[in-house]
C-alpha positions in Angstrom: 0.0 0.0 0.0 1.4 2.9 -1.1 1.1 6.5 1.2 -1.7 8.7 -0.2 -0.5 11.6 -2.5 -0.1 14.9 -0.9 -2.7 17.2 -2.6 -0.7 20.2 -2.1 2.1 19.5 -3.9 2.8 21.5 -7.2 0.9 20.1 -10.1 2.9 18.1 -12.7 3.8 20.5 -15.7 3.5 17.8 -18.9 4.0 18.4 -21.9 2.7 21.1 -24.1 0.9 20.5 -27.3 3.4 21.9 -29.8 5.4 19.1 -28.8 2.6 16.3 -29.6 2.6 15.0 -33.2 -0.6 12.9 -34.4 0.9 10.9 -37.3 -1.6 11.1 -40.3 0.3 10.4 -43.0 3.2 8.2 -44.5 5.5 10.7 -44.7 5.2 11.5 -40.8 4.7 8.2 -40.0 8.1 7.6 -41.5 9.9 11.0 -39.8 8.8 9.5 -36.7 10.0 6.6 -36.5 13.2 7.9 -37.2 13.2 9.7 -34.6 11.6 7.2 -32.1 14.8 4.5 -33.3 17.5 6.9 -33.1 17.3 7.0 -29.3 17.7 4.2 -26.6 14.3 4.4 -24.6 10.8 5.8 -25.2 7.6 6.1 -23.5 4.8 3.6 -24.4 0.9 3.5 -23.7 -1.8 2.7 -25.8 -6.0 4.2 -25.4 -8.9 2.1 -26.2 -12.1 2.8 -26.4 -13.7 2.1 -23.1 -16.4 -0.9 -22.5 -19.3 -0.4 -20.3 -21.7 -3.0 -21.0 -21.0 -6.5 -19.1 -19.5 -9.2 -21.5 -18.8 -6.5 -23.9 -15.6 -8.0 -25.6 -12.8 -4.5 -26.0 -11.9 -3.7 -30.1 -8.6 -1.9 -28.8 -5.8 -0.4 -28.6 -7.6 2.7 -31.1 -4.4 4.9 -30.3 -0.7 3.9 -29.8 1.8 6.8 -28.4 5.3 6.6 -28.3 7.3 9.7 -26.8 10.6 10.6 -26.8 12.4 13.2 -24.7 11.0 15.9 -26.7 8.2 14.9 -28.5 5.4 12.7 -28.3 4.0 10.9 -31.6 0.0 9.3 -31.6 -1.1 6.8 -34.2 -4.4 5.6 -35.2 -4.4 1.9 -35.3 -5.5 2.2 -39.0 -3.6 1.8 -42.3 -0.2 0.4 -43.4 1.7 2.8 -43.1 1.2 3.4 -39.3 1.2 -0.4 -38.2 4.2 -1.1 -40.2 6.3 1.6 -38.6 4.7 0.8 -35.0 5.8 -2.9 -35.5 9.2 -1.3 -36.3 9.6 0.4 -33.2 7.7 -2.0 -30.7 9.7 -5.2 -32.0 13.0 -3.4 -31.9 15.4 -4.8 -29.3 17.4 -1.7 -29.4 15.0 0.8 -28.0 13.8 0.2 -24.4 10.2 1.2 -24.0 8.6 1.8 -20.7 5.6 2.6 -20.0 3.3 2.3 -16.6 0.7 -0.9 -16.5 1.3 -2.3 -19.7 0.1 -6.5 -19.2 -3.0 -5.2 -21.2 -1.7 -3.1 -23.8 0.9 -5.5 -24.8 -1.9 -8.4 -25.0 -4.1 -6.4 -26.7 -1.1 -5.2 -29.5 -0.5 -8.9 -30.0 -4.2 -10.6 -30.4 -6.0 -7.8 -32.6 -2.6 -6.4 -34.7 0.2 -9.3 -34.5 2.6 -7.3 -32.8 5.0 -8.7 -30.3 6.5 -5.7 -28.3 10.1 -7.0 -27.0 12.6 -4.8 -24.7 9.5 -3.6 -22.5 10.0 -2.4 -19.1 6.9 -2.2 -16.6 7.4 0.3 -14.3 4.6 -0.2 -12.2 6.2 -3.3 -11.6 9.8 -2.6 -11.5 9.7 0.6 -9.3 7.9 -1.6 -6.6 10.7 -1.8 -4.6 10.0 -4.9 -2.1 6.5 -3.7 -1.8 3.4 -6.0 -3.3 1.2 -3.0 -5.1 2.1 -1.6 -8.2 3.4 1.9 -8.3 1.4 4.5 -11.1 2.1 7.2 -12.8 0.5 9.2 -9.8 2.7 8.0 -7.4 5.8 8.0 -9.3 5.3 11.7 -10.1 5.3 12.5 -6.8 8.3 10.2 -5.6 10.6 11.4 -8.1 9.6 14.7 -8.9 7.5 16.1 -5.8 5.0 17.2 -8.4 1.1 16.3 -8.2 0.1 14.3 -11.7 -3.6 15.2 -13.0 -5.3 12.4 -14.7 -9.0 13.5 -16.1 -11.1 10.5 -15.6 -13.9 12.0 -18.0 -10.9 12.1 -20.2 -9.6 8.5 -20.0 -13.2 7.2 -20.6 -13.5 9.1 -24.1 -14.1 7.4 -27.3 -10.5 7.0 -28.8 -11.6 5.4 -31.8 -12.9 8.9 -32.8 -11.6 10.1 -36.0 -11.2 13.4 -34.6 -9.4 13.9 -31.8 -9.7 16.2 -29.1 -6.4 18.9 -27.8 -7.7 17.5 -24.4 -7.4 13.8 -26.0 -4.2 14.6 -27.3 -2.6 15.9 -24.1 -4.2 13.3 -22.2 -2.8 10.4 -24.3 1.3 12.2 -24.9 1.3 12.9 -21.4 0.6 9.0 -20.3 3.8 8.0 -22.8 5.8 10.9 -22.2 5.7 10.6 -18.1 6.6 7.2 -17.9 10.0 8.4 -20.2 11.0 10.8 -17.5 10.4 8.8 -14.7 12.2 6.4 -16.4 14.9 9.2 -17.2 15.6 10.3 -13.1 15.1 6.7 -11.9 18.3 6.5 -14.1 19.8 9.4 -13.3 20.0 8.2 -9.7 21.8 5.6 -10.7 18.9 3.3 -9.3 18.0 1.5 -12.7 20.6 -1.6 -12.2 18.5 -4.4 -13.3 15.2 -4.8 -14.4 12.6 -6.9 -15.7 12.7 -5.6 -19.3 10.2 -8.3 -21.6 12.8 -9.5 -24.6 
């Protein structure tokens, strides 16, 4: 059981939306990846469209975002151009991608698009640190940073297999790839990140 979060700590800046790119096309599809492969680690989450009646089977992940230390890049799950340079990236055993909570995301990339993500690192899991419960983004903000991270709720229950995305979506989903990155980044700038339980 982790400590409750102190709610008067400063909030948690994130990132700002010049900084988020929602890959439309081949040609940015293509400048992305570059970018995402040319670095050693980078932030990972997926968005699905939520389920809320019982037995109702998810059609998931809608929206993939990988971030690096500057940017953070969004796909649609939809066309060739975008799956192929996902697959790229997510099966790459040279970049390290980390990401918090990611048993489901990493099923769901397998059974509905055929990806198998290697070189994954869980840090709910790996910042545990002898203790049973998983550690979120939440908590890991405010551990490592002494910031207070906002999550909307109404916002994480959208439709992500919208078309259109919202600048609220679009913040909402960089910030949950981009996070884990710099948690990752000061977990390893104390020196702290010796071993891990990275998936191959």
């Amino acid at each position: 059981m982790h400590a409750p979060i102190d709610p008067n700590l400063p909030l948690y800046p994130g990132i700002r939306l010049a900084d988020v790119v929602l890959v439309q096309s081949a040609t940015e599809a293509g400048a992305a990846l570059a970018a995402l492969l040319a670095t050693d680690a980078i932030g990972f989450d997926t968005e699905s469209k939520p389920t809320f009646a019982k037995g109702e089977v998810s059609t998931g992940p809608h929206l993939i975002q990988l971030a690096t230390d500057d940017k953070a890049y969004l796909f649609r799950v939809t066309g060739r151009p975008a799956l192929d340079g996902l697959r790229a990236i997510l099966e790459s055993p040279r970049v390290l991608k980390v990401g918090f909570g990611l048993r489901d995301d990493l099923l769901r990339l397998e059974t509905k698009l055929g990806i198998s993500s290697i070189h994954v690192l869980d840090l709910a899991i790996a910042l545990r640190q002898g203790q049973r419960a998983d550690v979120g983004a939440k908590t890991a903000v405010a551990r490592f940073f002494g910031q207070r991270l906002q999550k909307s709720k109404r916002t994480s229950t959208t439709n992500w297999s919208n078309p259109l995305l919202t600048e609220r979506q679009m913040l909402y989903a960089a910030n949950d790839a981009q996070v884990a990155l710099r948690v990752y980044r000061s977990w390893q700038h104390q020196g702290r990140v010796t071993s891990h339980s990275a998936r191959e």
